[in-house]
ROSETOR-849011 format. One record per atom (N, C-alpha, C): residue in three letters; x, y, z; atom name. Coordinates in steps of 0.05 Angstrom, whole numbers, always signed. Example, Ala and Ser with C-alpha at 12.3 -4.5 7.8 and 13.67 -1.06 7.14 Angstrom:
! residues 2
REC  aa     c1     c2     c3 at
REC ALA   +264   -114   +156  N
REC ALA   +246    -90   +156 CA
REC ALA   +264    -66   +156  C
REC SER   +257    -45   +142  N
REC SER   +273    -21   +143 CA
REC SER   +258     +1   +157  C
This chain:
! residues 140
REC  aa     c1     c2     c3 at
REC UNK     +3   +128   +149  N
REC UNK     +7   +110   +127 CA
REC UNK    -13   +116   +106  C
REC UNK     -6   +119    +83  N
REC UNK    -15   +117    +54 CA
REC UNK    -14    +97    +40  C
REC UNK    -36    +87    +30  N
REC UNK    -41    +66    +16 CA
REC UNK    -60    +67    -12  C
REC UNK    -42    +67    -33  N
REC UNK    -66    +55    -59 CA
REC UNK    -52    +53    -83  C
REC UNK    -58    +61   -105  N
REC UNK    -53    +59   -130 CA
REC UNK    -54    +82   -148  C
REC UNK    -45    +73   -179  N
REC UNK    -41   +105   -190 CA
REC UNK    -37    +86   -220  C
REC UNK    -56   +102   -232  N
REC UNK    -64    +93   -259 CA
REC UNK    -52   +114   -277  C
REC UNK    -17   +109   -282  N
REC UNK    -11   +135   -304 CA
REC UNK    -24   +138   -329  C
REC UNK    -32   +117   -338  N
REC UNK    -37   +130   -366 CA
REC UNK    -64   +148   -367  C
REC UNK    -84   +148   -343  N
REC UNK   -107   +172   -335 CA
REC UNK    -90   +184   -318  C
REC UNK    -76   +188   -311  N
REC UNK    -63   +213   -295 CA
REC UNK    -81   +207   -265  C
REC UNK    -88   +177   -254  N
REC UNK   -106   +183   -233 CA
REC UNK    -88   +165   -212  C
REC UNK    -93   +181   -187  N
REC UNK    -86   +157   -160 CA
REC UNK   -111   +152   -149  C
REC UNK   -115   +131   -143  N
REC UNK   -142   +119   -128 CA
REC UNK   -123   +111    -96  C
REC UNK   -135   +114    -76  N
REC UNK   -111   +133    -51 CA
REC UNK   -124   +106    -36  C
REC UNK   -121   +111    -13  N
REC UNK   -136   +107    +11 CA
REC UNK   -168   +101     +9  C
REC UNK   -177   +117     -4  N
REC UNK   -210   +121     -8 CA
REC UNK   -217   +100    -24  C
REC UNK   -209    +81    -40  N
REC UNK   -204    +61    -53 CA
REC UNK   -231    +38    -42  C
REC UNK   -230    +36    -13  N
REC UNK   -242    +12     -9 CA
REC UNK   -278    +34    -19  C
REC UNK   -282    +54    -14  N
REC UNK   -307    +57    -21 CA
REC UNK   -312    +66    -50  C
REC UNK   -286    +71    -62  N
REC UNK   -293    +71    -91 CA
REC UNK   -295    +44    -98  C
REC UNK   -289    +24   -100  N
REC UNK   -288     -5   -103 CA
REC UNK   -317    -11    -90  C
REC UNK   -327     -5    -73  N
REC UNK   -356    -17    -62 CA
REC UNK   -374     -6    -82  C
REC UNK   -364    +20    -91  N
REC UNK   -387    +23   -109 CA
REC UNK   -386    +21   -133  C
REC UNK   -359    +17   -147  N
REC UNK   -363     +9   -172 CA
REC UNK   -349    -15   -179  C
REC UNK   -345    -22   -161  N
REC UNK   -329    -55   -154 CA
REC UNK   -304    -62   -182  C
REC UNK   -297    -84   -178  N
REC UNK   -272    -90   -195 CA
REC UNK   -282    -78   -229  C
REC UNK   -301    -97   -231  N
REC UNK   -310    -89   -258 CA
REC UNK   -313    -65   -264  C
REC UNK   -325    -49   -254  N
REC UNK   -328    -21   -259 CA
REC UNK   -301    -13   -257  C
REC UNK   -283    -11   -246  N
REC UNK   -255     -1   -247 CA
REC UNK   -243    -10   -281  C
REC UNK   -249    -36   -280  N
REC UNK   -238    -47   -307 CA
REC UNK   -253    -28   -333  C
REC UNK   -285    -27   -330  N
REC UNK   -298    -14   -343 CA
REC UNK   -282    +13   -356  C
REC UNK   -283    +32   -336  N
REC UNK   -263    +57   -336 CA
REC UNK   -247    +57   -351  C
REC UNK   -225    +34   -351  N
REC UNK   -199    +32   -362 CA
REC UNK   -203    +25   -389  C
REC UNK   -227    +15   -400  N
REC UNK   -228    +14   -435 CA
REC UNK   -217    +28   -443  C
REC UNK   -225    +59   -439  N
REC UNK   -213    +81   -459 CA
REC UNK   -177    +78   -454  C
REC UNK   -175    +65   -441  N
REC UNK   -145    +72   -438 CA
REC UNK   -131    +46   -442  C
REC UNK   -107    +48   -468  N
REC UNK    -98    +21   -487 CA
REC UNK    -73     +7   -457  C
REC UNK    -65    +39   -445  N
REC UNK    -39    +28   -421 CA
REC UNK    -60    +18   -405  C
REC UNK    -54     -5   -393  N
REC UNK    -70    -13   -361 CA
REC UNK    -50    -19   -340  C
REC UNK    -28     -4   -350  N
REC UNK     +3     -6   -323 CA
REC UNK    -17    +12   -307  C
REC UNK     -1     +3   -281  N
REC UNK     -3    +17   -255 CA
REC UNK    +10    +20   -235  C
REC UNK    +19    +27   -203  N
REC UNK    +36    +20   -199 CA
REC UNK    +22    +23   -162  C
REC UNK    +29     +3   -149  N
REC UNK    +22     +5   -124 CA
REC UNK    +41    +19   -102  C
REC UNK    +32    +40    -86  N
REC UNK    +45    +63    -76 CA
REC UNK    +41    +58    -45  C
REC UNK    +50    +56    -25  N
REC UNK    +55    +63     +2 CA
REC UNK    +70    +78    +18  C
REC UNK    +60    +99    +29  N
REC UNK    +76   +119    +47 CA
REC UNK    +77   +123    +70  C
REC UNK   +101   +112    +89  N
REC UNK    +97   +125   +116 CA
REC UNK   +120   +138   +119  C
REC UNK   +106   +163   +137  N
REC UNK   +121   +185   +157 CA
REC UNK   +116   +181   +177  C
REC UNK   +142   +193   +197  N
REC UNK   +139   +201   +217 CA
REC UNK   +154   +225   +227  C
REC UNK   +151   +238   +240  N
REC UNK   +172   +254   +254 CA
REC UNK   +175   +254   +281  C
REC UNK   +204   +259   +288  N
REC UNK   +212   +269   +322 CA
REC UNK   +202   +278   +338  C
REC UNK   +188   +295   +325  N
REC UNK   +167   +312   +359 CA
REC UNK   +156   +329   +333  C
REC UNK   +134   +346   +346  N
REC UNK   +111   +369   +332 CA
REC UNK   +120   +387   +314  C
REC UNK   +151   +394   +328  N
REC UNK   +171   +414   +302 CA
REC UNK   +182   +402   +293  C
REC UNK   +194   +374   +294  N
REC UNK   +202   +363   +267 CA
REC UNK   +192   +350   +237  C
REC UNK   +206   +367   +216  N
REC UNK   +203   +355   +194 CA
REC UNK   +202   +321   +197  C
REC UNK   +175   +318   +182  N
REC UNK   +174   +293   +174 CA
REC UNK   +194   +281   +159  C
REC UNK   +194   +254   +164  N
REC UNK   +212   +238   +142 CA
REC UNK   +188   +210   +127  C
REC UNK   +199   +211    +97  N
REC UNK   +174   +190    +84 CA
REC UNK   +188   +176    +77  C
REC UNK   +180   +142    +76  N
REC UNK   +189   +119    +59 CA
REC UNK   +168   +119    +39  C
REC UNK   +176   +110    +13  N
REC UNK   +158   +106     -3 CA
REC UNK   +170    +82    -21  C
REC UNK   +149    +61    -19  N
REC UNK   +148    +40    -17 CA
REC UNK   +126    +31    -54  C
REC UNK   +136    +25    -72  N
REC UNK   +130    +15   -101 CA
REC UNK   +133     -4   -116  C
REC UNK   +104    -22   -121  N
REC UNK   +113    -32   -143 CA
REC UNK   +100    -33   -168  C
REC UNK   +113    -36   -194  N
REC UNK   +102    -27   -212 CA
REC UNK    +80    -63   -215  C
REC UNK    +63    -57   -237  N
REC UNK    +35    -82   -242 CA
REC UNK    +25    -61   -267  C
REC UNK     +1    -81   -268  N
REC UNK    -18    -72   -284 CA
REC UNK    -58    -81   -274  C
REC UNK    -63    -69   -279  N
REC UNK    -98    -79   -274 CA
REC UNK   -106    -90   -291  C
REC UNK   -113   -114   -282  N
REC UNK   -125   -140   -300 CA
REC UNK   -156   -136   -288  C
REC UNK   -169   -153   -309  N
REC UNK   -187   -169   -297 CA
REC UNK   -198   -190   -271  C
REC UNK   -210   -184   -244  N
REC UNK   -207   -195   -223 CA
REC UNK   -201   -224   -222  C
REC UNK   -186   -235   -214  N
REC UNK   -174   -256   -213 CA
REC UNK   -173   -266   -178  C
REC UNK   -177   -285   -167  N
REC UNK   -166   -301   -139 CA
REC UNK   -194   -288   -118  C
REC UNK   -190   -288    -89  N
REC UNK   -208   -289    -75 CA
REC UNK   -216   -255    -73  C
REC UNK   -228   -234    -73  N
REC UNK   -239   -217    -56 CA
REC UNK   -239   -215    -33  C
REC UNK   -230   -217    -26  N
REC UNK   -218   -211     +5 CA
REC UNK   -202   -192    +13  C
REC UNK   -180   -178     -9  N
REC UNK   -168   -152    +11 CA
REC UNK   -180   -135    -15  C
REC UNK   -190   -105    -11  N
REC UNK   -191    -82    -34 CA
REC UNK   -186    -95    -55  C
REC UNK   -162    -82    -81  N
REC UNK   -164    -82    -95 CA
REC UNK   -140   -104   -112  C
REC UNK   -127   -123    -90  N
REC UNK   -115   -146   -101 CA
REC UNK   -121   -162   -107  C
REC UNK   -148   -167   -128  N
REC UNK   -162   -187   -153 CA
REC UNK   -146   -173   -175  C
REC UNK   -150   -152   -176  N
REC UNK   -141   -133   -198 CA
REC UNK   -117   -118   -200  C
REC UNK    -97   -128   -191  N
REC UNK    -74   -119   -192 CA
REC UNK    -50   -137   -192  C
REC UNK    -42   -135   -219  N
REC UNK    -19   -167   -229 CA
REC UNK     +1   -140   -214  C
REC UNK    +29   -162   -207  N
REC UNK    +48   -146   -201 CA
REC UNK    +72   -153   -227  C
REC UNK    +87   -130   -230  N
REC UNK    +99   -135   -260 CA
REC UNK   +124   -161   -253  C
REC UNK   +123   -175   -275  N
REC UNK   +143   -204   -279 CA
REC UNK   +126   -227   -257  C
REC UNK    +98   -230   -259  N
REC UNK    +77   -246   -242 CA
REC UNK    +62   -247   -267  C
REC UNK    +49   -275   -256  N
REC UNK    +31   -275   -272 CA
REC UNK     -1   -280   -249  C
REC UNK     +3   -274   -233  N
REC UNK    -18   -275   -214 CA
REC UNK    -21   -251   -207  C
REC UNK    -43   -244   -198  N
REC UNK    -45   -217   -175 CA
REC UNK    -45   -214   -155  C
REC UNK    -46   -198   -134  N
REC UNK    -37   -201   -111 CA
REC UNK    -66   -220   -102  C
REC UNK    -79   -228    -97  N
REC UNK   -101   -243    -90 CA
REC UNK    -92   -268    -96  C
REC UNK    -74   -265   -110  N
REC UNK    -83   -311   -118 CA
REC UNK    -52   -320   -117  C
REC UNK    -33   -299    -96  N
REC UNK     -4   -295    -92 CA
REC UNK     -8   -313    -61  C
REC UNK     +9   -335    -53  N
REC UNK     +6   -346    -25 CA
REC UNK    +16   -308     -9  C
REC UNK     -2   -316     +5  N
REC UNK     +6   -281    +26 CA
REC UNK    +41   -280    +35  C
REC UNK    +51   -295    +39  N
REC UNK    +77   -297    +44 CA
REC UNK   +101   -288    +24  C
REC UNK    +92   -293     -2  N
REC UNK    +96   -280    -27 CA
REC UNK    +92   -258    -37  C
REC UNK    +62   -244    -32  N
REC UNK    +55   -218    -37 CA
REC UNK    +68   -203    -20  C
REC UNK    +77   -211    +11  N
REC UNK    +85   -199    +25 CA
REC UNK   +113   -182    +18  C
REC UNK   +132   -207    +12  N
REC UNK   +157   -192     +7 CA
REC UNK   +159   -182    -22  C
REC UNK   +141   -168    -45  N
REC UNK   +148   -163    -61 CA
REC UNK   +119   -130    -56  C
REC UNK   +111   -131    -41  N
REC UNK    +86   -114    -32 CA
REC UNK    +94    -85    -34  C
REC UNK    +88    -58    -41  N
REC UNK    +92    -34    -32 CA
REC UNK    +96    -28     +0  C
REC UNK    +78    -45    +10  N
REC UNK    +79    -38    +39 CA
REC UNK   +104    -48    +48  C
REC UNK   +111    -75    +38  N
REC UNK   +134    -88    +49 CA
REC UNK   +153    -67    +41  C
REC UNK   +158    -57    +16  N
REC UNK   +183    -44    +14 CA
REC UNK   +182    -11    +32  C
REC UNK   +157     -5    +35  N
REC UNK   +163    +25    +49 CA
REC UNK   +174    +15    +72  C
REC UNK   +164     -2    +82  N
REC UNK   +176    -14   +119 CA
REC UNK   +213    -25   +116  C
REC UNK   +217    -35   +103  N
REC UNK   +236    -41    +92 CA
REC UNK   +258    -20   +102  C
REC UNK   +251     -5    +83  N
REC UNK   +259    +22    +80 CA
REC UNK   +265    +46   +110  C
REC UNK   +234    +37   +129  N
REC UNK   +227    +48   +150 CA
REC UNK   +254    +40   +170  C
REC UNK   +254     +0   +173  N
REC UNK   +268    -11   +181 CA
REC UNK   +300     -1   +180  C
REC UNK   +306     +1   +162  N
REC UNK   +338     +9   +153 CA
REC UNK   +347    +40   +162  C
REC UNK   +325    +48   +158  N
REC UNK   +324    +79   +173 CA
REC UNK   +332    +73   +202  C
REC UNK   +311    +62   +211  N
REC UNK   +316    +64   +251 CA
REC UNK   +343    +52   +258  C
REC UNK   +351    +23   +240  N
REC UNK   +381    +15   +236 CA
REC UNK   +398    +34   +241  C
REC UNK   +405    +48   +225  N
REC UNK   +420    +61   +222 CA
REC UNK   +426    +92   +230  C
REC UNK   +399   +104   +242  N
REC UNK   +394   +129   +249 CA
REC UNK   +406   +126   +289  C
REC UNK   +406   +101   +296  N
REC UNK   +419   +103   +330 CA
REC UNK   +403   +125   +345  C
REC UNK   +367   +118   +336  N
REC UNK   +348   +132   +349 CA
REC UNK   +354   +116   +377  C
REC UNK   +346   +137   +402  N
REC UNK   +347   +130   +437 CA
REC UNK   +318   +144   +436  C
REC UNK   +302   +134   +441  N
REC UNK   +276   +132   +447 CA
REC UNK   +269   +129   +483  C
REC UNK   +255   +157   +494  N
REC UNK   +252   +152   +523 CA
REC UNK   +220   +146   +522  C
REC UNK   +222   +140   +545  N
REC UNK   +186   +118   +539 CA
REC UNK   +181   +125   +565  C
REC UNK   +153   +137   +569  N
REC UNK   +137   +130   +591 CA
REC UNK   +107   +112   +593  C
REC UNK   +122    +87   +622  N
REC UNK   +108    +64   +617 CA
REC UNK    +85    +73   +625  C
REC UNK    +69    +91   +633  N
REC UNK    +46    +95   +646 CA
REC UNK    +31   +106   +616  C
REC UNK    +42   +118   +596  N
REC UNK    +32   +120   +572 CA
REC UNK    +37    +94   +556  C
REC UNK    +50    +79   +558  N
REC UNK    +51    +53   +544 CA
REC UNK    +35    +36   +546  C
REC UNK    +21    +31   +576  N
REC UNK     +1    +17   +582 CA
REC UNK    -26    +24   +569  C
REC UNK    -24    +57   +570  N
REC UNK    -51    +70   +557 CA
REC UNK    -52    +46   +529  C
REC UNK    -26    +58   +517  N
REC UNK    -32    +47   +488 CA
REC UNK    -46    +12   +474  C
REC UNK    -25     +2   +497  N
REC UNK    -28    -24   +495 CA
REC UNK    -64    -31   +502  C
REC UNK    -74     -8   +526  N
REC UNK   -107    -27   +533 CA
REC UNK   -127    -14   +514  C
REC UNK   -117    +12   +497  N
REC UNK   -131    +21   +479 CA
REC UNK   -133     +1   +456  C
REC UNK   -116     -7   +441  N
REC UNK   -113    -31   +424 CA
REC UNK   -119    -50   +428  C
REC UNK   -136    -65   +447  N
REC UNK   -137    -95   +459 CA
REC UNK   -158    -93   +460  C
């Protein structure tokens, strides 16, 4: 999974690496940056792949929605949703009840997307439970 943003009018994506660009030059400094630039659209990007086995071609959902970067607004609590209105909002994802940000989210729509795939693809998936267990006590 891929996660971040993409500031067209600098030609820049701020990716994944986001939470430590943000630690060090925090919201403001991001906003800082963006003076020279009159566009402050942006657009929030999520990607997942997966593939069938080692030789198969990957398949990607990509998951978008367009916003703009404001001025930090609502709690600090996730990266970079103080600063990111989503377009026809007038909030940003931070000061959005989470249940809301959710279904209008990049991530929501790549899964979305992911979801309708497995629907419809009549994947048969063979499972071994002695590797399932691995997975499950690794995560816990």
């Amino acid at each position: 999974m891929f996660c971040g943003f993409s500031l067209p009018s600098s030609n820049k994506i701020i990716n994944s690496c986001s939470k430590w660009f943000l630690q060090k030059i925090g919201h403001e400094g991001l906003n800082n940056l963006l003076m020279a630039y009159e566009d402050k659209s942006a657009y929030a990007l999520c990607a997942f792949s997966f593939a069938l086995g080692p030789d198969a071609e990957p398949i990607t959902f990509l998951g978008k929605t367009l916003g703009k970067i404001v001025a930090a607004r609502g709690p600090n609590d996730f990266g970079w949703d103080p600063i990111f209105q989503p377009e026809g909002y007038e909030q940003t994802y931070a000061e959005m009840p989470k249940d809301e940000k959710n279904k209008i989210s990049h991530r929501s729509k790549a899964l979305d997307l992911v979801k309708s795939h497995f629907a419809e693809a009549g994947y048969i998936f063979e499972t071994d439970d002695s590797k399932k267990s691995e997975l499950v006590d690794f995560w816990q």
